[in-house]
MARVO-991133 format. One record per atom (N, C-alpha, C): z, x, y; residue number from 1. Coordinates in Angstrom, 1 decimal, always signed. Example, Ala and Ser with C-alpha at 12.3 -4.5 7.8 and 13.67 -1.06 7.14 Angstrom:
# residues 2
up_east_north_pos
+7.8_+13.2_-5.7_1
+7.8_+12.3_-4.5_1
+7.8_+13.2_-3.3_1
+7.1_+12.8_-2.2_2
+7.1_+13.7_-1.1_2
+7.9_+12.9_+0.0_2
# end
This chain:
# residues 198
up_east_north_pos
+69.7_+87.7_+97.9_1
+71.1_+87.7_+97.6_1
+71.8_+88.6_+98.6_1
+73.2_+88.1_+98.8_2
+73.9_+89.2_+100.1_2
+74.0_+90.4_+99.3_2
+74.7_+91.0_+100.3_3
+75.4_+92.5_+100.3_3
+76.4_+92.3_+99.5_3
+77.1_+93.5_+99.3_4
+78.8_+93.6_+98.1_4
+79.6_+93.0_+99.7_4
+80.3_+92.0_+99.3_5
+81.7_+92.0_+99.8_5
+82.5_+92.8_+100.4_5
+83.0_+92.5_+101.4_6
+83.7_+93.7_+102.2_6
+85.4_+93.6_+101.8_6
+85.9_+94.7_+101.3_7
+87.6_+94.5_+101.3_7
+88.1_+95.6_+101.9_7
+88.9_+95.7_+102.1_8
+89.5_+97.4_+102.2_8
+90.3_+97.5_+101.5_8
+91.2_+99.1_+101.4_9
+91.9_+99.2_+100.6_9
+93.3_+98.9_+101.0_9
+94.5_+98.5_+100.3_10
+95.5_+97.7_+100.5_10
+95.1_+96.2_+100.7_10
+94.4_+95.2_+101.0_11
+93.7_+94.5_+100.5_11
+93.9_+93.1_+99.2_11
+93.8_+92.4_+98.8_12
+94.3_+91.3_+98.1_12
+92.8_+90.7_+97.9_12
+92.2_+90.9_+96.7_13
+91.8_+89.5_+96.6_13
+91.3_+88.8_+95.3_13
+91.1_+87.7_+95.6_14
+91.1_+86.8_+94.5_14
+89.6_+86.4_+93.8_14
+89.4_+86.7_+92.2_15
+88.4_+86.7_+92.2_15
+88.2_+85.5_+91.0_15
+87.4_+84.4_+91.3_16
+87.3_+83.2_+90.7_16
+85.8_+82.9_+90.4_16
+86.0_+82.7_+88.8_17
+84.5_+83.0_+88.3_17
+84.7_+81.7_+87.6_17
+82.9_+81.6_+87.5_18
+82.6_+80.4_+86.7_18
+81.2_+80.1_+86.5_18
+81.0_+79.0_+86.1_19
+79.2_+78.4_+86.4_19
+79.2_+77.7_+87.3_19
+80.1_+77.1_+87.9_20
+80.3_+76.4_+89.3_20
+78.7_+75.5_+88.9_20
+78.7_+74.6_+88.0_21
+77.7_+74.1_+88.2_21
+77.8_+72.2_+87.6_21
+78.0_+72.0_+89.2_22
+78.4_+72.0_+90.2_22
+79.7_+73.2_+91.0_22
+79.5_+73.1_+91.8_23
+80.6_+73.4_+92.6_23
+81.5_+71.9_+93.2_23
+82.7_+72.1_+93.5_24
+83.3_+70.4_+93.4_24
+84.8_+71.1_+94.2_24
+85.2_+69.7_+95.2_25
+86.4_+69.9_+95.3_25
+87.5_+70.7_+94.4_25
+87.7_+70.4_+93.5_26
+88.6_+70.9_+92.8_26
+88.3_+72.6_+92.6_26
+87.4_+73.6_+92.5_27
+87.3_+74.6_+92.8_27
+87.7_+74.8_+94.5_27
+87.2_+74.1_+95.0_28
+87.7_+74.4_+96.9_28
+89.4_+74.5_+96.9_28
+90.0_+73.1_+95.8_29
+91.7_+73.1_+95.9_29
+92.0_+74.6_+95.6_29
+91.9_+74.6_+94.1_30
+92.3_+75.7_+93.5_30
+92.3_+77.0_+94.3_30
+91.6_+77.3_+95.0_31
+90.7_+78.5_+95.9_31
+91.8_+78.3_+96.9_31
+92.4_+77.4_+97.9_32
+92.8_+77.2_+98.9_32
+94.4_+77.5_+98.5_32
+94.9_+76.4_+97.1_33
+95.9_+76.9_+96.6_33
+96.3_+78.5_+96.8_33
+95.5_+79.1_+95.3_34
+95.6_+80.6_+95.1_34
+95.9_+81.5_+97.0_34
+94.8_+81.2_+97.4_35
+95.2_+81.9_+98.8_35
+96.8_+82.0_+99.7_35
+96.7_+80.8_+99.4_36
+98.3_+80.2_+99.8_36
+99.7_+80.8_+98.9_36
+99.6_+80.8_+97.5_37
+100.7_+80.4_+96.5_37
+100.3_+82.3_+96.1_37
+99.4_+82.9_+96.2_38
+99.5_+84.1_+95.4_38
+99.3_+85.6_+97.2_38
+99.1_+85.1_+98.1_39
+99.4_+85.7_+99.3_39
+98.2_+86.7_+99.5_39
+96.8_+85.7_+99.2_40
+95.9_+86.9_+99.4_40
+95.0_+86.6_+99.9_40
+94.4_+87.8_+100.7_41
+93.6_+87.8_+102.2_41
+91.9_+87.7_+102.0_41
+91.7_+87.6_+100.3_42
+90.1_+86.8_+100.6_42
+90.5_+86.2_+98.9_42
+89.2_+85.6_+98.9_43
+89.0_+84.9_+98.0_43
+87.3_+85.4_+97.8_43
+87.1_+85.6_+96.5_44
+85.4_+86.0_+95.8_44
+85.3_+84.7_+94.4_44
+83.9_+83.5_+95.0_45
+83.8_+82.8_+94.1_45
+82.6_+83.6_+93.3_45
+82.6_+84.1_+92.1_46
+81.6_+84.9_+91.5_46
+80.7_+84.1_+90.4_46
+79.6_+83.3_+91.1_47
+79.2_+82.3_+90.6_47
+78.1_+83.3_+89.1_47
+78.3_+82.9_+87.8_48
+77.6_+83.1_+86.8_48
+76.3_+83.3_+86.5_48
+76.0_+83.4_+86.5_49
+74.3_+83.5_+85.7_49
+74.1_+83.0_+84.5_49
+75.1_+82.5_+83.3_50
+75.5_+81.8_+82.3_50
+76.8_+81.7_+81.8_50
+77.1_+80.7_+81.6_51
+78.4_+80.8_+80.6_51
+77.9_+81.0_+79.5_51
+78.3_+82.3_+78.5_52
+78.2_+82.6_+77.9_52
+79.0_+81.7_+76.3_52
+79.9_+80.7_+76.9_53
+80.7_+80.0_+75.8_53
+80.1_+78.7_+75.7_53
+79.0_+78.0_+76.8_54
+78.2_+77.3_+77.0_54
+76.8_+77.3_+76.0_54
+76.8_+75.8_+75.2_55
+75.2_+76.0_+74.8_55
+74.5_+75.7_+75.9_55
+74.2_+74.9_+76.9_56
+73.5_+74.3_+77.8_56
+73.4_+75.2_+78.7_56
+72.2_+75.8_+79.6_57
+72.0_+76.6_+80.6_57
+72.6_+75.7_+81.7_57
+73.0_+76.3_+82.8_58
+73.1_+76.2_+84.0_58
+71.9_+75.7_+84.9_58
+72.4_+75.1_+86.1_59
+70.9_+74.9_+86.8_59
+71.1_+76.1_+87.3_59
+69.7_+76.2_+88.4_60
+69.2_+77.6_+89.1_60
+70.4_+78.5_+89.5_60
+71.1_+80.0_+89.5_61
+71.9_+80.4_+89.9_61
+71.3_+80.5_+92.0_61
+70.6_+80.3_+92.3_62
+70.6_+80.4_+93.8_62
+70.6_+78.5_+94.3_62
+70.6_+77.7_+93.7_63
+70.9_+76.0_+93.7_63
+72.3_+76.1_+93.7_63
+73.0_+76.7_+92.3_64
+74.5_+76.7_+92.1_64
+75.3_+77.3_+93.6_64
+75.3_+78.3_+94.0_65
+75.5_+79.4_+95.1_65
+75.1_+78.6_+96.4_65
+74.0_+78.2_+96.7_66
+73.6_+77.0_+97.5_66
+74.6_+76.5_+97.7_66
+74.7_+75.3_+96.8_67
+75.4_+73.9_+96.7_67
+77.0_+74.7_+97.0_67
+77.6_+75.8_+96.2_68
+79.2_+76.3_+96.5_68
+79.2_+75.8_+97.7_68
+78.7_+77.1_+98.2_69
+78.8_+77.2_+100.1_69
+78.9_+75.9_+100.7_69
+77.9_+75.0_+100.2_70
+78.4_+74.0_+101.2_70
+79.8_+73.5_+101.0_70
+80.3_+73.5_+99.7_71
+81.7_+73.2_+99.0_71
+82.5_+73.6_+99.8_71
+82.9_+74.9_+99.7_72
+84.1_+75.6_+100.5_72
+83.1_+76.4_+102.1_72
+83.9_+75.8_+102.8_73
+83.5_+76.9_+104.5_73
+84.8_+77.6_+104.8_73
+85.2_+78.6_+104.5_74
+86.2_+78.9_+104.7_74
+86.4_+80.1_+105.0_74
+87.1_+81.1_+106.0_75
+86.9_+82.3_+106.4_75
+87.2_+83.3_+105.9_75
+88.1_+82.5_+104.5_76
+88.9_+84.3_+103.6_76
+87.9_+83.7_+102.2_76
+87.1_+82.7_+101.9_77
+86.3_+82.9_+101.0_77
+84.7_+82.9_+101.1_77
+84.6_+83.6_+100.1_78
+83.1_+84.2_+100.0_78
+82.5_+83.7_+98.8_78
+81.4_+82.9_+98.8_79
+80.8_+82.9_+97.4_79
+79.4_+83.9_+97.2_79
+80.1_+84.1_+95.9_80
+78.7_+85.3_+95.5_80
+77.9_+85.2_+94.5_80
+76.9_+85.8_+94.0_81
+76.5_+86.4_+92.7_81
+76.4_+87.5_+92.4_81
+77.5_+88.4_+92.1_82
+77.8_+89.5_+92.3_82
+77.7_+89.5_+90.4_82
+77.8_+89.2_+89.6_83
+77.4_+89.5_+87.9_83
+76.0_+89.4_+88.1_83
+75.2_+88.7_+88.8_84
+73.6_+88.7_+88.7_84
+73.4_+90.5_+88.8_84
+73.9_+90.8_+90.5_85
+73.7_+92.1_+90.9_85
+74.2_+93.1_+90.4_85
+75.4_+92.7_+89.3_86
+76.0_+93.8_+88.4_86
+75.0_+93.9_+87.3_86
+74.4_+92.9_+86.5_87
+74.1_+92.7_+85.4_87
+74.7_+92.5_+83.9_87
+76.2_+91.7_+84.2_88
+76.7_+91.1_+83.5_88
+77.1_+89.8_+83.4_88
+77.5_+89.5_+81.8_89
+77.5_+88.1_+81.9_89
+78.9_+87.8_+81.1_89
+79.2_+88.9_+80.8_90
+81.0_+88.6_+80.5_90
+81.9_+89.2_+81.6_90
+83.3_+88.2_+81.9_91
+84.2_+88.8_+82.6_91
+84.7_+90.4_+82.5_91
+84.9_+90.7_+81.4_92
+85.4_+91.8_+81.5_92
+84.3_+93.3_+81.6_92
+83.0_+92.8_+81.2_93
+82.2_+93.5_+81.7_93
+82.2_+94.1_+83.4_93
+82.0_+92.7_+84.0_94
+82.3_+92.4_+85.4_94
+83.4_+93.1_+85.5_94
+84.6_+93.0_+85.1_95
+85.4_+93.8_+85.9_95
+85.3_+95.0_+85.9_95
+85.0_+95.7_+84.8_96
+84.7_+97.2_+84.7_96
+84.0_+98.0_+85.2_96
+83.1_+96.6_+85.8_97
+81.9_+97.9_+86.9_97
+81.7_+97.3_+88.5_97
+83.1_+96.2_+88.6_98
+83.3_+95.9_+90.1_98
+84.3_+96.3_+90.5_98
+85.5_+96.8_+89.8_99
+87.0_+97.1_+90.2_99
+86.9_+98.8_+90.8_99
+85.7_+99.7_+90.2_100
+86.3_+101.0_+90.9_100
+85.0_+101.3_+92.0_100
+84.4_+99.9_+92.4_101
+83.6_+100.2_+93.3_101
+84.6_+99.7_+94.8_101
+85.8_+99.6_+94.8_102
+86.8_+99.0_+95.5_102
+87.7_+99.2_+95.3_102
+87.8_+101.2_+95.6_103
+89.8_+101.8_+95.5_103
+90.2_+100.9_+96.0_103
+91.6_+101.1_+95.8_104
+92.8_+100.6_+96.6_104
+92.6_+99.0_+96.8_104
+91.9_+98.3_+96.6_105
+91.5_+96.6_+96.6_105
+92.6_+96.4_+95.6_105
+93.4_+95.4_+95.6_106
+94.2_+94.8_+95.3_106
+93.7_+93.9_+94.5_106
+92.9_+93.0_+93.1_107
+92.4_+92.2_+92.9_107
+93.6_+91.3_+91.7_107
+93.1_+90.4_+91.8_108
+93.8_+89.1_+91.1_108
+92.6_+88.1_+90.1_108
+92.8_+88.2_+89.0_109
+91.4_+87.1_+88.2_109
+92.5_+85.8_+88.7_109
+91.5_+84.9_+89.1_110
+92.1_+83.4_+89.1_110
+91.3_+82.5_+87.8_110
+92.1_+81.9_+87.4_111
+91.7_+80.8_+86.7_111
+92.4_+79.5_+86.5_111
+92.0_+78.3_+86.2_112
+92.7_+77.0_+86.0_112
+93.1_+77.0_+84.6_112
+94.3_+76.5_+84.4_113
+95.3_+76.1_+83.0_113
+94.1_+75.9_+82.1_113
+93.1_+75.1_+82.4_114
+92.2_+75.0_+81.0_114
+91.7_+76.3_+80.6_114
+91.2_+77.2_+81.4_115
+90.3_+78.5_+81.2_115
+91.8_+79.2_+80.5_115
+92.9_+79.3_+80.6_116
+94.0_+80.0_+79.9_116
+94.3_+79.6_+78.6_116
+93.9_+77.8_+78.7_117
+94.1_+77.6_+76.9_117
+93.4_+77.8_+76.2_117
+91.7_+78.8_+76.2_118
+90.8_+79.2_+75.5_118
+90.3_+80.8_+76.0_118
+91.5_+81.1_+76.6_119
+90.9_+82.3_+76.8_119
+90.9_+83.7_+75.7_119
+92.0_+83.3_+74.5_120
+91.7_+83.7_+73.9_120
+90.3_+84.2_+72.9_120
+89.3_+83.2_+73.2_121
+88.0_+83.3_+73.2_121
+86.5_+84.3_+73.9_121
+87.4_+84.4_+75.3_122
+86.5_+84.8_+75.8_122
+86.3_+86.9_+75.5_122
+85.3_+87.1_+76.1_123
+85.2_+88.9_+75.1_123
+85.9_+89.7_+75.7_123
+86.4_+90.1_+75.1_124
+87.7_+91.5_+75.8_124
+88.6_+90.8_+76.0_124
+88.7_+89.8_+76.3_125
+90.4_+89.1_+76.9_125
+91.3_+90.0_+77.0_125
+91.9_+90.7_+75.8_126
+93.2_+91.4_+76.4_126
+92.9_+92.8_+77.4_126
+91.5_+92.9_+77.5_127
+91.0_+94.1_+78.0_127
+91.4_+93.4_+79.7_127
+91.1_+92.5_+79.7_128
+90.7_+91.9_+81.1_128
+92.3_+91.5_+81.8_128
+93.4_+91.4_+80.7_129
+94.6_+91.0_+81.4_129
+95.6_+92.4_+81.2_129
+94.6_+93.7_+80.9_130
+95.1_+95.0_+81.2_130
+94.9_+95.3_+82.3_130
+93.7_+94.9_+82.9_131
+92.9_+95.5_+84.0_131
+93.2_+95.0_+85.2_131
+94.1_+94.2_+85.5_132
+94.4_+93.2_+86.8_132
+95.1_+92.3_+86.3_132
+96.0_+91.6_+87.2_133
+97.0_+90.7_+86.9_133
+96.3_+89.2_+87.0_133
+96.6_+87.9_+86.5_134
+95.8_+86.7_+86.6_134
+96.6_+85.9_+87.2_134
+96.1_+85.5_+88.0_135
+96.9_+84.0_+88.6_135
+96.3_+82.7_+87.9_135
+97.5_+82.3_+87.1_136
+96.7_+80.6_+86.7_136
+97.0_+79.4_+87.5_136
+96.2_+78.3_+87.8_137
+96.0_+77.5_+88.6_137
+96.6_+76.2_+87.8_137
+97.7_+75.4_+88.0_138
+97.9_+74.2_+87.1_138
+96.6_+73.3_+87.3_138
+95.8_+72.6_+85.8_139
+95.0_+71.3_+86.3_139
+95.3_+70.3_+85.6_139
+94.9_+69.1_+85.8_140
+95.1_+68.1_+84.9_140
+95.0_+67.9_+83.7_140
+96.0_+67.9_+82.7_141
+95.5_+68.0_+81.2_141
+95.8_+69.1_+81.0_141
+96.3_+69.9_+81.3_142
+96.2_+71.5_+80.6_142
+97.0_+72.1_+80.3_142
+98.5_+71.4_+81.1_143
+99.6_+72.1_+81.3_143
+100.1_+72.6_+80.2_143
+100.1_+71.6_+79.1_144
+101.0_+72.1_+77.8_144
+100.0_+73.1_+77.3_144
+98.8_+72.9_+76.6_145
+98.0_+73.6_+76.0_145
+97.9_+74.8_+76.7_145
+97.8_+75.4_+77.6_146
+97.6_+76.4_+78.2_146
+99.2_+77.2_+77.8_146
+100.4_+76.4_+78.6_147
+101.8_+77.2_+78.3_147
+102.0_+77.8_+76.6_147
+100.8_+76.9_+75.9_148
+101.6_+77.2_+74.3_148
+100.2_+78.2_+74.2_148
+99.3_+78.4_+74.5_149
+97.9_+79.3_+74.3_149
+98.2_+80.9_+73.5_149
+97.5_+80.9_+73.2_150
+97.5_+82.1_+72.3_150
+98.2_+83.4_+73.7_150
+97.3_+83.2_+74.1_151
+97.1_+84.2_+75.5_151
+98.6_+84.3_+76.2_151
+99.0_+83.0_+76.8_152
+100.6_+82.6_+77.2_152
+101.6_+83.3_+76.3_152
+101.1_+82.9_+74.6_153
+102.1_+83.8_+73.9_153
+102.6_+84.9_+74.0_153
+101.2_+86.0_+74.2_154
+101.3_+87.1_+73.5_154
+101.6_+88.0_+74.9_154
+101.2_+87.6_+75.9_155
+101.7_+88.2_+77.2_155
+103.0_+87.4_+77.6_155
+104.1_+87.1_+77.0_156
+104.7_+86.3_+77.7_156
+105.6_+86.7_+78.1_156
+106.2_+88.3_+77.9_157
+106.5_+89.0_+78.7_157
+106.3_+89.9_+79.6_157
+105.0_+89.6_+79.7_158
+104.4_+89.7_+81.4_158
+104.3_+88.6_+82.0_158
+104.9_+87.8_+82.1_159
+104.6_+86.7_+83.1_159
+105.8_+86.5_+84.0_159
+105.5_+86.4_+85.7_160
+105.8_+86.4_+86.5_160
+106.0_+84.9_+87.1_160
+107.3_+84.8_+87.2_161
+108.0_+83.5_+87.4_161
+107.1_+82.9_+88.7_161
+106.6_+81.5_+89.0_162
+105.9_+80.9_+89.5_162
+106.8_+80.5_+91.2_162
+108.1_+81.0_+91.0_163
+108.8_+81.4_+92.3_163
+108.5_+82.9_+93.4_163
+108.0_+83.6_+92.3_164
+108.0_+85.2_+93.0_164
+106.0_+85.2_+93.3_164
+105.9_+84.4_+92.9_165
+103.7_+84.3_+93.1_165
+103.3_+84.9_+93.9_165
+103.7_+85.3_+95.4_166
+103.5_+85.9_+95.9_166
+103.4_+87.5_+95.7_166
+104.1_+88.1_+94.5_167
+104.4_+89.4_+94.7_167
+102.8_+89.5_+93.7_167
+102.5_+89.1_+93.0_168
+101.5_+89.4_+91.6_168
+100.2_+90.1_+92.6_168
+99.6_+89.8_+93.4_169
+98.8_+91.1_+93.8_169
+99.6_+92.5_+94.4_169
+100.9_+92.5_+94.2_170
+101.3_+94.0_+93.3_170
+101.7_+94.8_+92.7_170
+101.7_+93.5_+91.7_171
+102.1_+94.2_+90.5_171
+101.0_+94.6_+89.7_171
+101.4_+95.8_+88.9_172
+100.9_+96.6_+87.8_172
+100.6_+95.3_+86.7_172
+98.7_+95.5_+86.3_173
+98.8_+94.8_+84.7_173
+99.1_+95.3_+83.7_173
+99.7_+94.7_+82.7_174
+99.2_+93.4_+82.8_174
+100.4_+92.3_+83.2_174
+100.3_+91.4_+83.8_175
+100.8_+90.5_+84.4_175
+100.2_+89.1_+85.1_175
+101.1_+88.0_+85.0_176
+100.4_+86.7_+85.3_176
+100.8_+85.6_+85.8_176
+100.9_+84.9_+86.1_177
+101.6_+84.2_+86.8_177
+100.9_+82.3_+87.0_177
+101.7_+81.7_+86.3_178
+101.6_+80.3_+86.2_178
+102.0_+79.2_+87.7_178
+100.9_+78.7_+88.4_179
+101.7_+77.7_+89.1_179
+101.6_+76.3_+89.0_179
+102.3_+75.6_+89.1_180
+101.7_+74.0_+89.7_180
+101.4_+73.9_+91.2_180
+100.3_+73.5_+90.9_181
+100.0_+72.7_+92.5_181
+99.4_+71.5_+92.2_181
+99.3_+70.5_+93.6_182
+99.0_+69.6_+94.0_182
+97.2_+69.4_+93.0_182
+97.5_+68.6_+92.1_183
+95.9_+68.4_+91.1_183
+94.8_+67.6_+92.0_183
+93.7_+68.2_+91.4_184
+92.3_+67.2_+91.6_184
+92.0_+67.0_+90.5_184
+91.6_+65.7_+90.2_185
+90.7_+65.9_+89.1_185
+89.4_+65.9_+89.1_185
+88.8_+66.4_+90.0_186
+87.0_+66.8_+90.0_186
+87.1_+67.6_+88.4_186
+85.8_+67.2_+88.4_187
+84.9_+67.9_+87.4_187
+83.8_+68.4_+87.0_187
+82.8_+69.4_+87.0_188
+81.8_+69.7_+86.8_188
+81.0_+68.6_+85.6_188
+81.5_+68.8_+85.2_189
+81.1_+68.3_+83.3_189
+81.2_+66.4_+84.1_189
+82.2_+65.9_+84.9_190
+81.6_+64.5_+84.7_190
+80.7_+64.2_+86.0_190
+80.8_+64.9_+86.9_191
+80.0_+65.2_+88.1_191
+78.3_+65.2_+87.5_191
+78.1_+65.9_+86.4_192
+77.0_+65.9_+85.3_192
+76.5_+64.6_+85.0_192
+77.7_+64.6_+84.0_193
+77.6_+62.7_+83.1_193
+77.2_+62.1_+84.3_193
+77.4_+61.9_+85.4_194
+77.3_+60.0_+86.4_194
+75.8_+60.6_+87.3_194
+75.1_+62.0_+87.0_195
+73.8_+62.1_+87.5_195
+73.6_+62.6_+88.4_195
+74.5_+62.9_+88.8_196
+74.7_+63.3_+90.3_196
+74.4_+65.1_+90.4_196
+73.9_+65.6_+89.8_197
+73.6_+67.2_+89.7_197
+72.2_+67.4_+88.6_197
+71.6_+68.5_+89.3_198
+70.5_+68.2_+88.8_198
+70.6_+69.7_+87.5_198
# end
């Protein structure tokens, strides 16, 4: 496994987690989007060790990580296993013992509209949208359900108009910021179904 990721301080970056299992275009859009739409100078894909909301394991975490990389080649993103090397397997765990290893780093959780209409689920949630501001990614299917989410609710005066996206890695959390962009509809889950991942 590499080394920790290099940022400095003043710094931006975007941190996008998942089981990437597959990894698929539509993580490369979103990734490329966020870079563009939220003004930040790397991108960290922080591939899982399990989805913990998941019954089904994951294939191998060094297959998954593998396969990213060939996904995205890109020179402001990095794919990692940096929860392996922490030893967590919830987000907010993860952030609590990655964010003060990186004063002054600027960070941003990225996620796609679907991961915002159930994130009320996930552990700590409101811990995790104290701790850093979130950039949400529009995807297909999600738009409504995500804008009415538990989550959309109850921060919904922290949310940062999808005109000013650029400012959200600097603003103080909690804060978040909804955009549309140009959709893919890749998917892990049918990339699965048609056989094509092992």
């Amino acid at each position: 496994m590499q080394g920790w990721p290099l940022a400095r301080a003043g710094q931006s970056v975007g941190l996008l987690g998942g089981s990437f299992d597959p990894a698929h275009e539509g993580h490369a859009h979103i990734t490329r989007e966020a870079l563009k739409r939220f003004g930040l100078d790397h991108v960290w894909w922080l591939v899982s060790p399990g989805n913990p909301l998941k019954m089904r394991g994951p294939a191998a975490l060094s297959t998954r990580i593998q396969h990213a990389r060939s996904v995205i080649q890109h020179p402001k993103v990095q794919v990692t296993g940096l929860e392996a090397r922490l030893g967590t397997r919830y987000t907010a765990q993860t952030l609590r013992r990655l964010l003060p290893r990186y004063p002054g780093v600027r960070f941003v959780w990225l996620m796609g509209a679907d991961n915002l209409a159930g994130f009320h689920h996930w552990q700590d949630w409101g811990d995790i949208m104290q701790m850093l501001p979130v950039g949400v990614l529009a995807r297909p299917g999600d738009r409504i359900s995500a804008r009415r989410s538990v989550a959309a609710q109850h921060y919904d005066m922290a949310r940062l108009p999808g005109i000013a996206s650029q400012l959200l890695p600097l603003r103080e959390a909690p804060c978040w910021c909804y955009i549309n962009v140009p959709l893919s509809a890749a998917s892990s889950t049918a990339i699965r179904a048609r056989g094509g991942w092992s």
